[in-house]
C-alpha positions in Angstrom: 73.1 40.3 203.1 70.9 37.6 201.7 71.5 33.9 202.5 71.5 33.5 198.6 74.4 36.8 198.4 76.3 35.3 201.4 76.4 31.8 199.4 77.6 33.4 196.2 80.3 35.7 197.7 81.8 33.0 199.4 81.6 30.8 196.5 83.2 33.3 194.0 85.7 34.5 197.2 87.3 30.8 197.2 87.1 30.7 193.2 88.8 34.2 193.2 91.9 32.4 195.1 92.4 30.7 191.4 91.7 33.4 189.3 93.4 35.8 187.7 93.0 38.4 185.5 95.1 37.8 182.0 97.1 41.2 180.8 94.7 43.7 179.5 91.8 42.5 181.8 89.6 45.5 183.0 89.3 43.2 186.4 90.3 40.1 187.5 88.4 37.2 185.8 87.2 39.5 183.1 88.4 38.4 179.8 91.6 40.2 178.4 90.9 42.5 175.7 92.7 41.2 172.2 92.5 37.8 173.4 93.1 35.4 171.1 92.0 31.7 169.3 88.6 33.0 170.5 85.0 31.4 169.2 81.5 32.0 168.8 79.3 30.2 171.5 75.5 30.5 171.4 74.5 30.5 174.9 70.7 30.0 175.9 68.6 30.4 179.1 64.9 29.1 179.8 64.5 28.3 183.0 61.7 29.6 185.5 64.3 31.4 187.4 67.1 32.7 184.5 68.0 35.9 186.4 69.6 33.6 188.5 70.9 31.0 186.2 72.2 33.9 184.5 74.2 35.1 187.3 75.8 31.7 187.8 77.0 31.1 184.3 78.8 35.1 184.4 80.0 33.4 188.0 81.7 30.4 185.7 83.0 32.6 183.5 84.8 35.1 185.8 86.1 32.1 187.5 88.0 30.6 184.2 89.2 34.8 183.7 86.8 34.7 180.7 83.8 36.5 181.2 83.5 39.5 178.5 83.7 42.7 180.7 82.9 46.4 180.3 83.1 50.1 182.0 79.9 51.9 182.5 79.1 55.0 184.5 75.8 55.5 186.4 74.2 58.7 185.5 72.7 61.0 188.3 69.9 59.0 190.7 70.7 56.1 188.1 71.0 52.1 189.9 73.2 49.4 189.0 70.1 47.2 188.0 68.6 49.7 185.8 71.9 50.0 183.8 72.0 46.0 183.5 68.3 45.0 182.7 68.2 48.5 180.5 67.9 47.6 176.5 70.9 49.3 175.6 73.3 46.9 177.9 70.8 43.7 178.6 73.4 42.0 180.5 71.0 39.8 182.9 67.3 39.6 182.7 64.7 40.6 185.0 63.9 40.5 188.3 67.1 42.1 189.7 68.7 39.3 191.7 71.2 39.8 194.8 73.9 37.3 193.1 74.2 39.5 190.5 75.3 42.3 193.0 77.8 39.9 194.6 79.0 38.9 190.9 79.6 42.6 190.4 81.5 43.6 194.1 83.9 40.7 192.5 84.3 42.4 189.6 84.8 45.6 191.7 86.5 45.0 194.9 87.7 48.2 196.2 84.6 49.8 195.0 82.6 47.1 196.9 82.1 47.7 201.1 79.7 45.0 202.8 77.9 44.3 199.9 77.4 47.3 198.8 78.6 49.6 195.7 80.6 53.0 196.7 81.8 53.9 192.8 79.6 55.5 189.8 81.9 54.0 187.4 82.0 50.0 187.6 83.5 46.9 185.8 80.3 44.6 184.7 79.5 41.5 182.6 79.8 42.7 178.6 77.1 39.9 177.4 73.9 41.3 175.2 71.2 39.0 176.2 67.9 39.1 173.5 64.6 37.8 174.6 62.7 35.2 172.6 59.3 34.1 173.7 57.6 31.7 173.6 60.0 28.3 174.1 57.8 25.4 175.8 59.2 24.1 179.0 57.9 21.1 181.1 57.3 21.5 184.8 56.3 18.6 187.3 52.6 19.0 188.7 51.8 18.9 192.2 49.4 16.3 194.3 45.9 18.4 193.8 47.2 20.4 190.6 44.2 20.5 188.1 45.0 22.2 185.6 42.0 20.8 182.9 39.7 22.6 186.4 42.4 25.8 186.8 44.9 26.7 184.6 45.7 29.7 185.8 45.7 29.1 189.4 48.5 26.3 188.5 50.4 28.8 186.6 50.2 31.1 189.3 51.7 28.6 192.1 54.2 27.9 190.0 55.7 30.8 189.2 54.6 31.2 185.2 54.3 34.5 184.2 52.4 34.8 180.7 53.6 38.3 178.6 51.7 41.3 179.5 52.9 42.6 176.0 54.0 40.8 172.7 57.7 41.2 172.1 58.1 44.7 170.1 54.9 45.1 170.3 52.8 47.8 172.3 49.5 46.3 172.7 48.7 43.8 175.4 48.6 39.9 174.6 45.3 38.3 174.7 45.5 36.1 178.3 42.5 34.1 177.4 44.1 33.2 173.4 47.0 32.3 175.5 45.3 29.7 178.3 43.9 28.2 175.2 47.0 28.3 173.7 48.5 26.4 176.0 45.2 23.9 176.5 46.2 23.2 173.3 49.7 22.5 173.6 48.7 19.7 176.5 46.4 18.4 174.2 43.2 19.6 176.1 44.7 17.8 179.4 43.2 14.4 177.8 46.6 12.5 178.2 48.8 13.6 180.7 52.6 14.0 180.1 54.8 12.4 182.5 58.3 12.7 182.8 60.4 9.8 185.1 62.0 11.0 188.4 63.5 10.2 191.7 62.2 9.4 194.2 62.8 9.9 198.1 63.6 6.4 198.7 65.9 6.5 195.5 63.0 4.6 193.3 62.3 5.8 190.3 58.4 7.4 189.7 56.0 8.9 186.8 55.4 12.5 187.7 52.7 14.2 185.6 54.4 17.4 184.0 52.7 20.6 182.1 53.8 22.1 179.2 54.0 25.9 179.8 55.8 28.8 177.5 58.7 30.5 178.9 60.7 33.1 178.3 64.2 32.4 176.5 67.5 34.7 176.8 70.2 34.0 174.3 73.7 35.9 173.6 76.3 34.7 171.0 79.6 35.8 173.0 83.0 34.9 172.3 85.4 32.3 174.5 88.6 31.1 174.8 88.6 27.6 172.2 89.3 25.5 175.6 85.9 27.0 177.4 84.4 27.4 173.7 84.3 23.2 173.6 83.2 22.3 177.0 80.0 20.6 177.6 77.6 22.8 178.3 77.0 20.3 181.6 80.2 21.2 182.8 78.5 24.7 184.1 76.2 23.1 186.2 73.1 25.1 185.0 69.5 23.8 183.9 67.8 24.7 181.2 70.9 26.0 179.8 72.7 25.3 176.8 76.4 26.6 175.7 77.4 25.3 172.3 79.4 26.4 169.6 77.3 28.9 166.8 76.8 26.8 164.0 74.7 26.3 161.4 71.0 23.9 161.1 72.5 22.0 157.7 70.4 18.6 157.1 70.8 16.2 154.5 67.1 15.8 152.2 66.2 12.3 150.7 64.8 13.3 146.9 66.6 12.2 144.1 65.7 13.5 140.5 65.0 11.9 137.3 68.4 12.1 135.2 66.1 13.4 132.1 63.2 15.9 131.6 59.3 13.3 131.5 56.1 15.3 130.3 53.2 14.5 132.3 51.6 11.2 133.1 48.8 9.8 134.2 51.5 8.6 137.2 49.8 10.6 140.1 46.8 9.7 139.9 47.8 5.9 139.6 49.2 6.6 143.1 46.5 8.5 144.7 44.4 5.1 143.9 47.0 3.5 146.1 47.0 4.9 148.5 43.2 4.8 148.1 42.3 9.0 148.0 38.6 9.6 148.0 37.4 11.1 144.7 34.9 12.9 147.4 35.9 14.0 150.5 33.6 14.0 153.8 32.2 16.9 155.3 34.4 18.7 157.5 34.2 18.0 160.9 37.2 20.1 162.5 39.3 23.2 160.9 41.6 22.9 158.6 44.9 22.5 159.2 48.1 24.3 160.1 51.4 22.5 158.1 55.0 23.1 159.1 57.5 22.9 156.5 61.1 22.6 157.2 63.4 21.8 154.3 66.0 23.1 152.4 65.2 25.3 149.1 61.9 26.2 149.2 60.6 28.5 146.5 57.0 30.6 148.0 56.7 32.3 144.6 56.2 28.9 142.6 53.0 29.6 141.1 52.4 25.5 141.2 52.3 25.7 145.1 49.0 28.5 144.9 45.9 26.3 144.1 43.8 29.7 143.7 45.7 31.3 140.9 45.5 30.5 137.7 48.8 28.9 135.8 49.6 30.9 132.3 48.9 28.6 129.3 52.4 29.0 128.1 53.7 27.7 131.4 51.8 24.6 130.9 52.2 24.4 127.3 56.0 24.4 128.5 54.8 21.1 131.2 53.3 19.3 128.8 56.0 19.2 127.0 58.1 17.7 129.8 61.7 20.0 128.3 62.3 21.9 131.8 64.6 20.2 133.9 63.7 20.1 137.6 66.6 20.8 140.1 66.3 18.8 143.2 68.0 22.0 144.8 64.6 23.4 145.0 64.2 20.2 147.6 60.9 22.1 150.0 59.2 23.2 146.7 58.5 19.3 145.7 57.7 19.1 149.1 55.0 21.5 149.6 53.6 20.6 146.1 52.9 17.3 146.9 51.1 18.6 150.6 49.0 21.7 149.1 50.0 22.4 145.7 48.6 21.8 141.9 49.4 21.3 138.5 46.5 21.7 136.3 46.2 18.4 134.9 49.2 16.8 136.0 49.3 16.6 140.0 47.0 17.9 142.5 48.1 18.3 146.2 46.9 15.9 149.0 45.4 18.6 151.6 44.0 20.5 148.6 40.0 20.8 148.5 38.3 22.6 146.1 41.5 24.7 144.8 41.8 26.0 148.8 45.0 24.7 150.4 45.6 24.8 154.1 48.0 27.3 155.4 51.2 26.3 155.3 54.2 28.1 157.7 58.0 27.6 156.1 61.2 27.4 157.3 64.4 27.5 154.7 67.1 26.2 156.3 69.4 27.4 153.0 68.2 30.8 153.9 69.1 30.9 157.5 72.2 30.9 159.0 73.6 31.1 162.6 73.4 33.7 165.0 69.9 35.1 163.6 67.5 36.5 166.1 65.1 34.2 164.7 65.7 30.6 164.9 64.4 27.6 163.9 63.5 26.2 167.5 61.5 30.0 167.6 59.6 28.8 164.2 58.4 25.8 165.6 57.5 26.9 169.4 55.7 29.7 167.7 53.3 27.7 165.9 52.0 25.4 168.7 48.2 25.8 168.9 48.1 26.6 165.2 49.9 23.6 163.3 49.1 20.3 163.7 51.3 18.7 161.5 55.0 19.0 160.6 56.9 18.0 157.8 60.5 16.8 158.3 61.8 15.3 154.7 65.3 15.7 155.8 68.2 13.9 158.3 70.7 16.2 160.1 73.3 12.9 159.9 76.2 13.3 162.0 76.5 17.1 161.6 74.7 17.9 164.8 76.4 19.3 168.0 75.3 17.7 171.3 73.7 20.9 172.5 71.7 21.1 169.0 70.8 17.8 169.1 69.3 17.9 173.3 67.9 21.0 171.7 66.0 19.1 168.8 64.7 16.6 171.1 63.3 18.4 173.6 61.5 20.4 170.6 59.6 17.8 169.5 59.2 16.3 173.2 57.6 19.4 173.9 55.8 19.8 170.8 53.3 17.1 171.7 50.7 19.2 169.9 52.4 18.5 166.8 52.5 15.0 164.8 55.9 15.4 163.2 56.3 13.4 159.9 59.6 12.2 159.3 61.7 10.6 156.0 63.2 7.5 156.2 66.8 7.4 154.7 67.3 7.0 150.7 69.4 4.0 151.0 68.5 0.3 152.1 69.0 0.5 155.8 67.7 -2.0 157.9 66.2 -0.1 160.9 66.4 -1.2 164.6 65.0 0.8 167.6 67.9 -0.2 169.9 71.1 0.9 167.0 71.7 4.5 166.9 70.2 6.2 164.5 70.2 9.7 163.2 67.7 13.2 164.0 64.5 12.8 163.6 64.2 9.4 162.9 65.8 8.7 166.2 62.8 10.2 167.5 60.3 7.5 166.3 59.9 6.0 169.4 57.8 9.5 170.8 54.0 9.5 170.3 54.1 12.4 168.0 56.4 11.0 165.3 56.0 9.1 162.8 58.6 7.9 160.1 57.7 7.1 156.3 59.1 5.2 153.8 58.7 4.8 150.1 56.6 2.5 148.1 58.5 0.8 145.0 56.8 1.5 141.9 53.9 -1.1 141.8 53.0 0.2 145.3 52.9 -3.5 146.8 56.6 -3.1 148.4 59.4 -1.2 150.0 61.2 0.7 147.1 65.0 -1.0 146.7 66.6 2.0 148.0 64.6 3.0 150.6 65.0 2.3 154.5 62.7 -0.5 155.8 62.5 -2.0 159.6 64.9 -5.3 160.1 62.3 -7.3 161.0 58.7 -8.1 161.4 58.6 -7.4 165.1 60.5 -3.4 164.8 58.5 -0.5 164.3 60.9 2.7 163.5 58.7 2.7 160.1 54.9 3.0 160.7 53.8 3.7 157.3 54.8 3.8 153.5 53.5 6.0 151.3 54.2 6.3 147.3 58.0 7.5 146.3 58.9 7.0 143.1 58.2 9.3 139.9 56.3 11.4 141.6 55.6 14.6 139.6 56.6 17.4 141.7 57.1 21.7 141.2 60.2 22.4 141.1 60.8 25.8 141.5 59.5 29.0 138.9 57.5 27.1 136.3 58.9 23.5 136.3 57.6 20.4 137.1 59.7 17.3 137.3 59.6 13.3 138.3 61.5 12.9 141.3 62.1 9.5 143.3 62.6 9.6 147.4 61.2 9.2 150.7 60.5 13.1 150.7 58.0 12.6 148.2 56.3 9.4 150.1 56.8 11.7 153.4 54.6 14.9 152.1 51.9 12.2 151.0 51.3 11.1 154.6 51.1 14.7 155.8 48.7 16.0 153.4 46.7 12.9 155.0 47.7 14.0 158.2 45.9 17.6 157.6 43.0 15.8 156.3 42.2 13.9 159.5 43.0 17.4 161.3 40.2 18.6 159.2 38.2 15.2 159.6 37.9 16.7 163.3 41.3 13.9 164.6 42.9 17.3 166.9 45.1 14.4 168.8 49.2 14.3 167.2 49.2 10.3 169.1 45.5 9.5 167.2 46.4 11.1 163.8 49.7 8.8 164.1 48.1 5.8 165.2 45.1 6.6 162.9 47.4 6.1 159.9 49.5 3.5 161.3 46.5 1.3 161.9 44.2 1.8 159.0 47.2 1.1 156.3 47.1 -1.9 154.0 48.5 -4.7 155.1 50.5 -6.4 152.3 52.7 -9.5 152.3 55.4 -7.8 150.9 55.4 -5.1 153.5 55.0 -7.2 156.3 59.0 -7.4 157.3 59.9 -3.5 156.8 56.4 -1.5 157.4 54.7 -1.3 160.9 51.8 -0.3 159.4 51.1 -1.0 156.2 50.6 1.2 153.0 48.9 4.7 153.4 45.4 4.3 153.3 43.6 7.6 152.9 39.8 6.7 152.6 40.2 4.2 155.4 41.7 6.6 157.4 39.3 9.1 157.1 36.5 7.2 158.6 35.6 4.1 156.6 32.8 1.9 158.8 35.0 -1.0 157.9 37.3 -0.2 160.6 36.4 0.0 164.2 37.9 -0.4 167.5 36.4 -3.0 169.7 36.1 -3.6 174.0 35.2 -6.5 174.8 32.7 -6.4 178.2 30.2 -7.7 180.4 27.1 -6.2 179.1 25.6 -7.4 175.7 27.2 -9.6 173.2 30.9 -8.9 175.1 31.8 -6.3 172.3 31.4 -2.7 171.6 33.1 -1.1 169.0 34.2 2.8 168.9 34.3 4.3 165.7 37.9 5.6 165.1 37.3 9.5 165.2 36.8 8.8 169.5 41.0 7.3 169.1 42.1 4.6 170.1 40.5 1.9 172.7 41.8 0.1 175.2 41.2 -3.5 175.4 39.9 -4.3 178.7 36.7 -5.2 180.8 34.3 -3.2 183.2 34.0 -4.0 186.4 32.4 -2.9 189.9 35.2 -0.8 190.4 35.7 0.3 186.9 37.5 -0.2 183.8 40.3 -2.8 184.1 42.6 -2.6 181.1 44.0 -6.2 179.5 47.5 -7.4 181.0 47.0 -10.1 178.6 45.1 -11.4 175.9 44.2 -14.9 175.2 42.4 -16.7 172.3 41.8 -20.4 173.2 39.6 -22.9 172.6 37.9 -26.0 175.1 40.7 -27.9 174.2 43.1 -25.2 175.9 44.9 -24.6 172.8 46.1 -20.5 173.2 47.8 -18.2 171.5 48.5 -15.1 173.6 49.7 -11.2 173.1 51.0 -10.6 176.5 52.4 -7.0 177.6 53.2 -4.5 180.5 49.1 -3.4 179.0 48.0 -4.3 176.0 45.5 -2.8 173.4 44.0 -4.9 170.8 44.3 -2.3 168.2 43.4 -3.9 164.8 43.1 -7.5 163.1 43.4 -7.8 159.4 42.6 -10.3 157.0 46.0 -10.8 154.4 47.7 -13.4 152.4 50.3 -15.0 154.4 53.1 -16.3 152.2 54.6 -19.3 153.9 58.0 -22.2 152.4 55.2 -23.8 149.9 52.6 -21.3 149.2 49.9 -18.4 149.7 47.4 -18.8 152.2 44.3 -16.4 153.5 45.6 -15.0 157.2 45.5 -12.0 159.8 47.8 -10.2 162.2 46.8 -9.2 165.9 48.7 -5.3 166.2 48.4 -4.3 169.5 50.9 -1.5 171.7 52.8 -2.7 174.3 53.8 -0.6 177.4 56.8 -0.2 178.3 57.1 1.9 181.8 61.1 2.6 181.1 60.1 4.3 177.4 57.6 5.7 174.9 55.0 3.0 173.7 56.5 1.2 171.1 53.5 -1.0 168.3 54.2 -4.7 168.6 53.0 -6.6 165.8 53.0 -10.6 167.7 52.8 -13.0 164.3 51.1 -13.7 161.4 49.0 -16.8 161.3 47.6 -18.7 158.1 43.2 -19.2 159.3 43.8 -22.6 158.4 46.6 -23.1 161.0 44.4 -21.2 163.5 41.5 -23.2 162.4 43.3 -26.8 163.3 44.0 -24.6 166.7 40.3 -24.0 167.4 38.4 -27.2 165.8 37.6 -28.8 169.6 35.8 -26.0 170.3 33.7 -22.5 170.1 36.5 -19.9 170.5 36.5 -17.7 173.4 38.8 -14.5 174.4 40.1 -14.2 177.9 42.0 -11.4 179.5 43.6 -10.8 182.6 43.8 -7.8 184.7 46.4 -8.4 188.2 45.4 -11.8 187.9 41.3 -11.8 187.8 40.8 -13.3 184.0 37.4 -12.7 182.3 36.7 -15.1 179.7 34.1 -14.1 176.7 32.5 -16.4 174.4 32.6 -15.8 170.2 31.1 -18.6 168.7 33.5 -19.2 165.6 36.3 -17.1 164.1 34.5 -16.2 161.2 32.4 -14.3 163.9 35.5 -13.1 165.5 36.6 -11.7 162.6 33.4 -9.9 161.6 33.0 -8.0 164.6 36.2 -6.5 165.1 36.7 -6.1 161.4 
């Protein structure tokens, strides 16, 4: 026998001291037949290896005397292996692994001699496994792995398999569409993910990881309520989850108008806040792909298909504002406000020329648990299609633990995607470090950003919207407008509905445009919004950002990215479709990005923006409202580092120019920064200058 067979027999021969088999058991460890107080558990499997994870898990099971057992009989020249892997029975995945054998001589003793099956009719694990592909896994890269030079030599040394045929389907996958597919899902290899790990001499290290597809086996089974509650931990197993079968039921933040309002010229006031183009540029990139997940989404709504023509009785009916909208129909506002249009009344963000970009759905009211199809399947399957994802929703408290570790490592490994999340419909005060609820517990990741509403005049937060708690926090990037927002509601109704839903679908019709602009990074397209938002004074202490600004966004010359370096003047400024530039100097041996950033005068006077690395992302001219009155200002945004955790946007202080004036009057102003303690110092010859070039 196998050192890996040897290892489980002895294993399960010291468990099988402790277990027994309960009256009615086929064999010891099985579970007994009318059991009872049993419960649903989903169980899931996506490892590089799962024969073998699935072997351990049955091992767990028979160990506890609960592991769902059946009789089968072997047919002529038939083996074991091709009675377990077969379709009819798919009790453990392929390749055929030895512990299963050992698993199965426990189940079997007197029809087991030296390892080795002497019956035709045996006792084996009753568990219908169903195979889902793709789910995207992480896996840590080696010293020399290159896989921007060769992907599929990388894939190849470690052991990824891509599907020689599409599930239930007969013709072969395309290998090249999926290398791409996956060049997409690392983002083109242009920022590296890294995952933290241990090290030999128990330090702690950055290990570059790829995102590959794997292969996912899943089996609701039923288990004795004491095993049906344990943490899926408890079994030992990676990439394995064991939870409870329960629904996906989140929470949405729209609230509707208590009576029936006719049409207004209301959104197109707020398309000029938010500053939409009346003429969009060329398009540099294709168009978007949108997720929508929400809850009551109606596809038929002729409102959400800009091609087809709307019925003039239906928009008599409009115009006269007497339907009623239902915020049931929660997705439909949603998607209206993305890609939809109502002649004369509203007119989607993503929308050009009556084409909408393709939009992929996912109705949580029509889904349920132990479906085939799941909502961790709708999102892994669009990865190298959608760019963008809508989230207008909060799963509160409701989530199990396994459903919420499998929600995060979704959108961890979803990096392709820029999720857009909803802030809560209630005042909340948001800080990074107090627990907060899915997704907008995931704000800290690079590809999600959270939104929250504009009040009416568009200048503040709205009263009953979340906001950050303070200047300095950052959960919200970006508001967006929230409140009477005409939106379809389902069949032929259109309605004014308040809610951060509404501001949320604003920002990802935005989204798509800068997907179509030719933005294909989920970290740029958030920081691209974050950073070209109006700054107002009466955002400053509960928006990151600012207010959406669409046309600023999408390429305005007013806004530009700036190194400062040796050659030339000391600056150079990127235009904002190359992303985001570090702030840093070039040197003999290369770029050295900006430890820390000083502005000073002669007289030694400073103000610095110190961090782990820094980047000098934007300045902004805004009035600063200070105990006695209004005064011209700016703020320095810049992203701090922080080697423990995602990158987090600091925003250091607002200063009044006049205070930074006094500051600077002994002298020219200069900027110095600091790279492992060498400090290059650059010359600007006033503020005013300072100002113009990196505004």
């Amino acid at each position: 026998m196998g050192r890996a067979l040897v290892a489980l027999v002895i294993e399960l021969c010291f468990a099988g001291s402790v277990a027994r088999a309960h009256a009615g058991g086929l064999a010891p460890g099985c579970l007994p037949e009318g059991a009872k107080k049993l419960r649903p558990v989903a169980i899931r499997f996506n490892g590089l290896e799962p024969a073998k994870d699935v072997a351990r898990f049955y091992g767990r099971l028979w160990n506890r005397s609960a592991l769902p057992c059946r009789k089968v009989t072997l047919d002529g020249k038939q083996t074991l292996s091709e009675v377990l892997m077969a379709p009819e029975y798919r009790t453990t995945p392929g390749p055929y692994v030895a512990e299963m054998d050992a698993l199965i001589c426990q189940l079997n003793p007197r029809s087991c001699a030296n390892g080795r099956l002497t019956a035709r009719t045996l006792v084996v694990p009753d568990v219908r496994l169903k195979s889902h592909f793709p789910i995207w896994k992480s896996i840590p890269l080696d010293p020399g792995d290159a896989p921007d030079k060769d992907l599929e030599g990388v894939l190849v040394r470690h052991h990824v398999s891509l599907p020689e045929q599409a599930d239930s389907q007969p013709e072969k996958i395309d290998r090249a569409a999926w290398l791409e597919t996956i060049r997409k899902a690392n983002i083109g290899f242009t920022r590296q993910l890294t995952e933290t790990v241990s090290t030999e001499g128990g330090g702690r290290a950055k290990r570059p990881q790829l995102l590959v597809p794997v292969r996912e086996y899943r089996a609701t089974i039923e288990l004795p309520a004491k095993i049906a509650n344990m943490p899926g931990k408890k079994f030992g197993i990676s990439d394995f989850t064991f939870d409870p079968d329960a629904p996906l039921a989140p929470s949405v933040h729209t609230n509707g108008t208590p009576v029936p309002a006719g049409p207004t010229s209301r959104f197109a006031d707020v398309l000029r806040q938010i500053s939409m183009p009346v003429k969009l540029p060329e398009a540099e990139g294709a168009p978007a792909s949108i997720l929508l997940a929400d809850r009551g989404i109606d596809p038929e709504c002729i409102f959400l298909h800009p091609d087809r023509d709307v019925p003039p009785d239906v928009l008599a009916a409009v115009g006269a504002g007497n339907s009623p909208c239902a915020t049931a129909k929660h997705g439909t506002h949603v998607w209206g406000i993305i890609a939809g249009l109502v002649p004369n009344v509203m007119r989607g963000v993503a929308v050009i020329d009556r084409v909408a970009p393709d939009v992929e759905t996912w109705d949580f009211d029509t889904h349920g648990p132990g479906e085939d199809f799941t909502f961790s399947d709708f999102v892994s399957g669009s990865v190298g299609r959608a760019r963008v994802a809508n989230f207008s929703f909060d799963f509160g408290q409701e989530l199990t633990p396994a459903q919420q570790g499998s929600i995060v490592k979704l959108v961890k490994r979803t990096r392709s995607i820029l999720y857009v999340v909803a802030a809560d419909n209630q005042p909340t005060a948001y800080d990074h470090r107090d627990p907060l609820t899915l997704p907008v517990s995931l704000n800290g990741q690079e590809n999600v950003i959270v939104v929250t509403a504009l009040d009416e005049a568009g200048t503040g937060v709205w009263s009953k919207a979340a906001r950050n708690s303070s200047e300095t926090e950052d959960v919200v990037l970006v508001a967006a407008p929230g409140i009477g927002i005409s939106s379809p509601c389902g069949d032929t109704r259109v309605g004014n509905l308040d809610g951060t839903s509404q501001a949320t679908a604003f920002v990802s019709g935005a989204a798509a445009l800068l997907v179509r602009d030719g933005l294909d990074d989920s970290l740029y397209i958030k920081r691209r919004l974050a950073y070209s938002a109006d700054v107002l004074p009466d955002l400053l202490g509960g928006v990151a950002g600012g207010r959406l600004n669409i046309e600023r966004a999408l390429g305005s010359r007013h806004d530009k990215l700036c190194d400062f370096t040796d050659r030339g003047d000391g600056v150079a400024c990127a235009p904002w479709t190359q992303g985001i530039s570090m702030l840093g100097y070039e040197s003999s041996t290369g770029f050295k990005p900006a430890q820390s950033v000083v502005l000073k005068d002669s007289s030694s006077d400073t103000w610095e923006v110190r961090g782990a690395a820094t980047n000098l992302l934007r300045i902004a001219r805004l009035p600063v409202r200070n105990d006695s009155s209004s005064a011209d200002g700016f703020a320095v945004f810049y992203l701090e580092r922080d080697e423990s955790g995602p990158s987090r946007l600091r925003r250091r202080r607002v200063m009044t120019i006049e205070a930074f004036s006094d500051a600077v009057h002994h002298g020219p102003l200069v900027i110095q920064l600091e790279h492992a303690g060498t400090k290059k110092t650059f010359d600007l010859e006033d503020l005013g200058d300072f100002m113009r070039r990196v505004v």
